[in-house]
C-alpha positions as CSV (number, residue, x, y, z in Angstrom):
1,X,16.1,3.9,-1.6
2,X,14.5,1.2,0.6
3,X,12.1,-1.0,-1.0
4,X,8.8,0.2,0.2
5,X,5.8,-2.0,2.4
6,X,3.1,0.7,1.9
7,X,2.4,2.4,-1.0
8,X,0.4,6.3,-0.3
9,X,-1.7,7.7,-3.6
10,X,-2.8,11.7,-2.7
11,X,-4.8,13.5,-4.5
12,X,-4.0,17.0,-5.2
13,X,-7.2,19.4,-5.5
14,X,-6.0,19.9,-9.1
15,X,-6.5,16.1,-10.1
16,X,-2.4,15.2,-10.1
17,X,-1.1,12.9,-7.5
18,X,1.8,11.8,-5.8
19,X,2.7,8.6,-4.7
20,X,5.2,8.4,-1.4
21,X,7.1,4.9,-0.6
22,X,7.6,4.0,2.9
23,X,9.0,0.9,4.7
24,X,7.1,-0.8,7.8
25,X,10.1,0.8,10.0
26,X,8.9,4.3,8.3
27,X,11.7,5.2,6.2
28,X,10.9,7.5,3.1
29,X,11.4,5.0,0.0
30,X,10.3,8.2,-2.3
31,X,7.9,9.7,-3.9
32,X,6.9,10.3,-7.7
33,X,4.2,12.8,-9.3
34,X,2.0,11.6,-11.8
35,X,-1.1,14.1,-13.7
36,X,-3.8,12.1,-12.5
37,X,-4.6,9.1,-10.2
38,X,-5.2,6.7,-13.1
39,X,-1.9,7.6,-14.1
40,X,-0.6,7.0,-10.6
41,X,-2.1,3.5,-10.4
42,X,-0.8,2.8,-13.9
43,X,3.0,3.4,-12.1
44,X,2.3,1.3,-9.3
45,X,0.7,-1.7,-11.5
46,X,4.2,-1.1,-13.8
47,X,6.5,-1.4,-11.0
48,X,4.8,-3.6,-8.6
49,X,2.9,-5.7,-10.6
50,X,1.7,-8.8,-8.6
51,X,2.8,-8.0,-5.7
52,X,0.4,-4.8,-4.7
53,X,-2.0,-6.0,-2.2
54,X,-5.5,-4.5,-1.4
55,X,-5.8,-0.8,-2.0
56,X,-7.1,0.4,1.5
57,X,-8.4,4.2,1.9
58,X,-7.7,6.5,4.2
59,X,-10.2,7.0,6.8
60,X,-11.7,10.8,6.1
61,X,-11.0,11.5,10.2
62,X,-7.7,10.9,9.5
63,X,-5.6,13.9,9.8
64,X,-2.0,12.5,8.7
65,X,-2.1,10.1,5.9
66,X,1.4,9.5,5.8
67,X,1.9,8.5,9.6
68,X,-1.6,6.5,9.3
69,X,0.1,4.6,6.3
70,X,2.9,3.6,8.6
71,X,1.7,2.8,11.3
72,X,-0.7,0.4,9.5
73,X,2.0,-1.5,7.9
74,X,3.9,-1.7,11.1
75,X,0.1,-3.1,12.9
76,X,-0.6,-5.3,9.9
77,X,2.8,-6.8,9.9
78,X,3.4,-7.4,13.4
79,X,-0.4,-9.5,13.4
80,X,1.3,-11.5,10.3
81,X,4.2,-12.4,12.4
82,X,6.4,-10.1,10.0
83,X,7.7,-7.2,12.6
């Protein structure tokens, strides 16, 4: 798997959540389910550590979360010289 630039939390109704992996080129990096969001923030903090940046919601007008997510990575990193 690719090693992810955005990182997508969705709630389910039920109170799980799933977080997917993506690259700024918007490759899949994977996805994992976790019982709650806590839990799910727990994993990231565990396998990212340091280097999560700012946790940035989804706008509510947004339709398709995982699009929005990479296409903000690719906007962010191209304004950081990155892309």
């Amino acid at each position: 798997m690719p090693l992810p630039n955005v990182l997508l939390i969705e709630v389910e109704p039920d109170g799980s959540s799933q977080i997917y992996r993506y690259t700024a080129a918007g490759e899949f990096g994977g996805d994992t389910w976790h019982e709650s969001e806590r839990d799910a923030q727990e994993q990231l903090v565990f396998e990212y550590g340091a280097a999560l940046g700012q946790r940035e919601p989804i706008p509510d007008e947004v339709s398709d979360s995982h699009g929005y997510v990479v296409e903000w990575v690719r906007k962010h990193r191209k304004q950081d010289g990155k892309i």
